[in-house]
N, C-alpha and C positions, 0 to 999 in steps of 0.2 A: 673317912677323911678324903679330902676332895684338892686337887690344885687349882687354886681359882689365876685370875688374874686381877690383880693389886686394882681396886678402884682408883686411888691415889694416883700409884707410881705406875702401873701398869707391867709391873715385873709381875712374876710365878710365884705364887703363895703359897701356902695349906691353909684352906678356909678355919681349920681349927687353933693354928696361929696366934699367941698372943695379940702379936703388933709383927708389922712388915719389916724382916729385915732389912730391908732397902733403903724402905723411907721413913716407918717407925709409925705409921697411922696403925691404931687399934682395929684388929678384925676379928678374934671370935663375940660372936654375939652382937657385932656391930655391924653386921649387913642386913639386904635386902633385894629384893629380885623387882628392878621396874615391871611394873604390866603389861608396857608398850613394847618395850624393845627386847625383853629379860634379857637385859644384861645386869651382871653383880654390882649393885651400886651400896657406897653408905647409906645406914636407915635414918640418919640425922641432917641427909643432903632436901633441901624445898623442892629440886628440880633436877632430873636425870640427866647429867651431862652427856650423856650418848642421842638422844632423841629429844630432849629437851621436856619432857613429860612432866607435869607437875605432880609431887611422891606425898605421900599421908605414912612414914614409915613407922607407925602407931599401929597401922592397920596389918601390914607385912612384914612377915618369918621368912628368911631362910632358912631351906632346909637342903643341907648337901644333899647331892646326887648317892652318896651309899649307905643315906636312911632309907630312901625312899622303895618302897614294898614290892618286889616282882611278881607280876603276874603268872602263873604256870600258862605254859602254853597251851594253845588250845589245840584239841584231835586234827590231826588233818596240817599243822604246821610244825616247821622245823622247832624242835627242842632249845636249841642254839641263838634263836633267832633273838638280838638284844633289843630291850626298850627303847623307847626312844626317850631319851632327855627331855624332864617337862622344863627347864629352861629355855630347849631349844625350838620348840613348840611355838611361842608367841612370834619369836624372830622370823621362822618360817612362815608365819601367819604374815607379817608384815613385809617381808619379800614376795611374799606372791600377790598383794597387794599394789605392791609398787612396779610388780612386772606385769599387772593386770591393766595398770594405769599406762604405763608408757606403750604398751601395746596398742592400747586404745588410742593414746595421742597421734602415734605413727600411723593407725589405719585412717584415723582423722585427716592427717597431711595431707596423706596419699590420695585420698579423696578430694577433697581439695584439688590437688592438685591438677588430680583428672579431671575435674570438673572443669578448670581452670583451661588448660590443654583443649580439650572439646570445646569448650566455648571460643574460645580465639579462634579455631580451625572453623568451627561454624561461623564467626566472624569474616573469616578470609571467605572461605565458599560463599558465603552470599555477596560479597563485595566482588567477586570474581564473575560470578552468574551479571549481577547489576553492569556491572562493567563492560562486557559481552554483548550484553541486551542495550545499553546504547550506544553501542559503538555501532549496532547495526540497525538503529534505528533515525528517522529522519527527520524525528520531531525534537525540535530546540527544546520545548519542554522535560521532555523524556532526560536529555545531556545534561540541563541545568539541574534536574531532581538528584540524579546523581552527585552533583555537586556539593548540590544542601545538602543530602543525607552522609556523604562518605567524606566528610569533611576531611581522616587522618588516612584517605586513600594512598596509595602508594604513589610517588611522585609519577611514574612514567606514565602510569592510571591517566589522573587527573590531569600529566598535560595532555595526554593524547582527546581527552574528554575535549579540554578547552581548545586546540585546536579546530576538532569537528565541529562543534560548536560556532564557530568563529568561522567555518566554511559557510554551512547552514545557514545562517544569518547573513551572509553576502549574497547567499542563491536566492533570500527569500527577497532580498532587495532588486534583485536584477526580475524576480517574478511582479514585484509590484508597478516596477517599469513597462513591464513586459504588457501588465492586463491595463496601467494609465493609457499607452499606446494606444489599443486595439488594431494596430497592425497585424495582420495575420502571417508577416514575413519575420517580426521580433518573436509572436506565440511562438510560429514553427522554430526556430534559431534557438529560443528556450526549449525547446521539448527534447531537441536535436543535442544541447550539450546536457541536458540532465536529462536522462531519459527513465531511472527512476524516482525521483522527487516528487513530493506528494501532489504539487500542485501540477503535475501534467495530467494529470484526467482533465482536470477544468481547462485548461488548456488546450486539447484536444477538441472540449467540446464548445470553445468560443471560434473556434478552425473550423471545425464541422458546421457550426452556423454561419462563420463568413463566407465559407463556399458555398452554402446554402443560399443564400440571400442572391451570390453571383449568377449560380447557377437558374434561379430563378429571372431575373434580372436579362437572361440572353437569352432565356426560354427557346436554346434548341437541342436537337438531338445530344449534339456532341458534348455541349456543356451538362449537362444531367451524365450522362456517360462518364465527363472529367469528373464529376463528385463521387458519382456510385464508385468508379475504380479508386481513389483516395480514400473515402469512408463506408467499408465494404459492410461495417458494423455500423455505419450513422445513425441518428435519430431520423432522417429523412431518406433514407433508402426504398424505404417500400413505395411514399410518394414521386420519388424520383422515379422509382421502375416503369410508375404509371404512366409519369410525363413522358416520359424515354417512350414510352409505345407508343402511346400516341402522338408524338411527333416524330416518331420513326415510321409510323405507316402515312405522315402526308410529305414524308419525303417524295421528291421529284427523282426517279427511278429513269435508267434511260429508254426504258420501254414506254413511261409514259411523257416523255420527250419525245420519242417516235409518232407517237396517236398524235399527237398534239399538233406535232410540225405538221404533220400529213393532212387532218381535219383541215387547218390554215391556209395549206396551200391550194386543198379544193377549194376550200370557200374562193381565195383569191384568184384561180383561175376557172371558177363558176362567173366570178365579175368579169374578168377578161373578155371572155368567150359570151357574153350574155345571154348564159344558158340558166335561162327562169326556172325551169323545173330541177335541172341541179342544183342550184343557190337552196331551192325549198324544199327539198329531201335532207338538205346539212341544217336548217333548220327546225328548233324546236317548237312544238305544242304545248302552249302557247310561248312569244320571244314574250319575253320582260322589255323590254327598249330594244329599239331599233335607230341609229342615227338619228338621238336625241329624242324620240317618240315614243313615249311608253305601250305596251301594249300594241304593236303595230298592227298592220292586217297584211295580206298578202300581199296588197297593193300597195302598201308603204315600202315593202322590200324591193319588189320588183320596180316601183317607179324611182328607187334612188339608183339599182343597178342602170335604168335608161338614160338616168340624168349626165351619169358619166362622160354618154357618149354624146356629144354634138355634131351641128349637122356637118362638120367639117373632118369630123376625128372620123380616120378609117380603121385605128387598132388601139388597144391601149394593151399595157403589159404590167402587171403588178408582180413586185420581188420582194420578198425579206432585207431588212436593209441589214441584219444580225441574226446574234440568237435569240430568239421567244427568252421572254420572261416567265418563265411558269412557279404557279403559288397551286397546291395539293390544297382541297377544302373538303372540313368532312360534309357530307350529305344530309339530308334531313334522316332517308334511311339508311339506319344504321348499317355500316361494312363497306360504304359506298360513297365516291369522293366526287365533287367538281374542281372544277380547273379554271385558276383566273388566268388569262395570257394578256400581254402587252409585250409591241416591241413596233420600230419604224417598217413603214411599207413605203416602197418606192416605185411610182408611179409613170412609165415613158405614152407619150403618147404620139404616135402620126398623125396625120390632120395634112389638110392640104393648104393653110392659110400658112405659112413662111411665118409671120409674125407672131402669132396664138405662143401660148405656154404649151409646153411641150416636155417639163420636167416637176413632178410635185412630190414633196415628201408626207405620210402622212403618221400620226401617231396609232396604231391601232391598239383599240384594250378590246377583251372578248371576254366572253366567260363563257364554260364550256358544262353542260350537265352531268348527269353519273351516267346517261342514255347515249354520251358522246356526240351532241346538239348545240349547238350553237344558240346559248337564250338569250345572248347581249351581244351588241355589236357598236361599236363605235368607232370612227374614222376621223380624225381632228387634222387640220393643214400644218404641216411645221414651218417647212421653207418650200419655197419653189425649188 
């Protein structure tokens, strides 16, 4: 005999029990063990009110728990050790079941979850990385892509984005001003307030050719000199260095301002003195012109030094009215320079006629060889 619990009423029975004290439903020979759940249900119930199992109780016996057969222990275990309940067998079959399942749901969650967690955090890190990367960068594109893409960015994000943005595009307007100009004082003024902005390379290098051009343009020493020290790195440096030498070696030196002056002033007081043979030692082999005469001879020299003097003039006296004009020329051979001169010569002369001229200015232009010769000579009347 077994104490069940009442299918019906759900009080304490004895399975061998007419009918239920309690409630009065018949129970010996009127039960039945569900499959699903084994709990004691009526064998005349369609459907197991504990688990809802649909029951065939044609097919299932109860059988109390103190029919049911012990097994003798086996060697090696407790003597004591009690069976286990085949009632209680399915139940526990069906709880571990149901603790197998919720187990499984909750590692599901959980998973999930982290998934979920990682994903958002790798969300944020790359909209953070993005965010970073055009805030330091100077392409409007760059700032605008961010925009498209990070559409649910974090407000202070995106203004700071549109901000920048909005900088960039005024700079690149004051850049397109800058290159319509071609002022080289707007370039520089651009370069000067954005000094990193993507369009100062070309802007440096529309600078670099306007000084170019300049420099070219005054073709002297100093100006090749003002380019090379502003564009130490220019496109045209190395041509510059060239121009710079050589027109730094036909500078006029005041050494040869010294040869120069001194050559002129013998020539001129060779004419004074009408010392023939020194006039033609200052003289080159062969002159080019001589007072208008190409190719003179010895006697085209000497007879314009005689012409000077008429039969009344007892002295004449030639002066510099200034400084010589001197122009450095390179020579045919190489290393080696002539010398153009021009500048006024002032002419006094004695003479015993009272009335006669007696004051003449004249223009002199000379050219001097690399032998320190005098190959060209000419004397033009300015003023009396």
């Amino acid at each position: 005999m077994s104490i069940i619990k009442c299918p019906e009423c759900g009080d304490k029975v004895s399975d061998r029990a007419k009918t239920c004290p309690h409630c009065g439903v018949a129970i010996a020979g009127q039960l039945t063990i569900c499959p699903d759940c084994g709990e004691v249900i009526l064998k005349d119930v369609g459907q197991c009110p504990y688990c809802h199992c649909i029951i065939n109780g044609a097919e299932l016996t109860y059988v109390p728990p103190v029919q049911q057969e012990h097994r003798q222990p086996e060697r090696g275990h407790e003597a004591d050790k009690p069976d286990t309940p085949p009632e209680e067998q399915p139940r526990k079959k069906i709880k571990n079941i149901y603790a197998v399942v919720i187990v499984s749901v909750v590692l599901a969650l959980i998973v999930v979850l982290l998934g979920l967690y990682f994903y958002q955090t790798a969300l944020r890190q790359n909209e953070q990385h993005a965010y970073e990367n055009a805030m330091l960068s100077a392409e409007p594109a760059v700032l605008q892509n961010f925009l498209d893409v990070y559409t649910d960015a974090p407000s202070q994000h995106a203004d700071s984005i549109k901000m920048r943005l909005d900088r960039l595009r005024q700079i690149d307007r004051e850049w397109a001003k800058a290159l319509a100009s071609g002022r080289r004082d707007e370039l520089a003024n651009y370069v000067k307030r954005y000094p990193g902005n993507i369009h100062v390379t070309e802007a440096n290098l529309k600078i670099d050719s306007i000084d170019w051009q300049t420099a070219l343009s005054e073709n002297t020493p100093e100006a090749f000199k003002i380019y090379i020290d502003e564009h130490p790195d220019g496109a045209n440096v190395p041509e510059a260095r060239d121009r710079y030498d050589q027109l730094d070696a036909l500078r006029v030196t005041p050494e040869d301002q010294a040869k120069v002056a001194q050559l002129m002033k013998n020539y001129l007081n060779a004419l004074a003195q009408r010392d023939e043979n020194g006039l033609m030692v200052l003289m080159a082999s062969p002159v080019k012109q001589y007072m208008g005469v190409d190719m003179p001879t010895r006697e085209d020299v000497a007879g314009h030094m005689r012409n000077l003097f008429e039969a009344d003039v007892t002295a004449v006296d030639f002066r510099p009215a200034g400084e010589w004009e001197i122009k450095k020329l390179p020579a045919q051979q190489e290393g080696h320079y002539n010398y153009a001169v021009s500048g006024e010569v002032e002419e006094r002369i004695d003479r015993s006629e009272p009335d006669k001229e007696r004051f003449v200015v004249y223009k002199l232009t000379a050219e001097i060889n690399f032998r320190d010769k005098l190959s060209m000579v000419s004397m033009q009347r300015v003023a009396k």
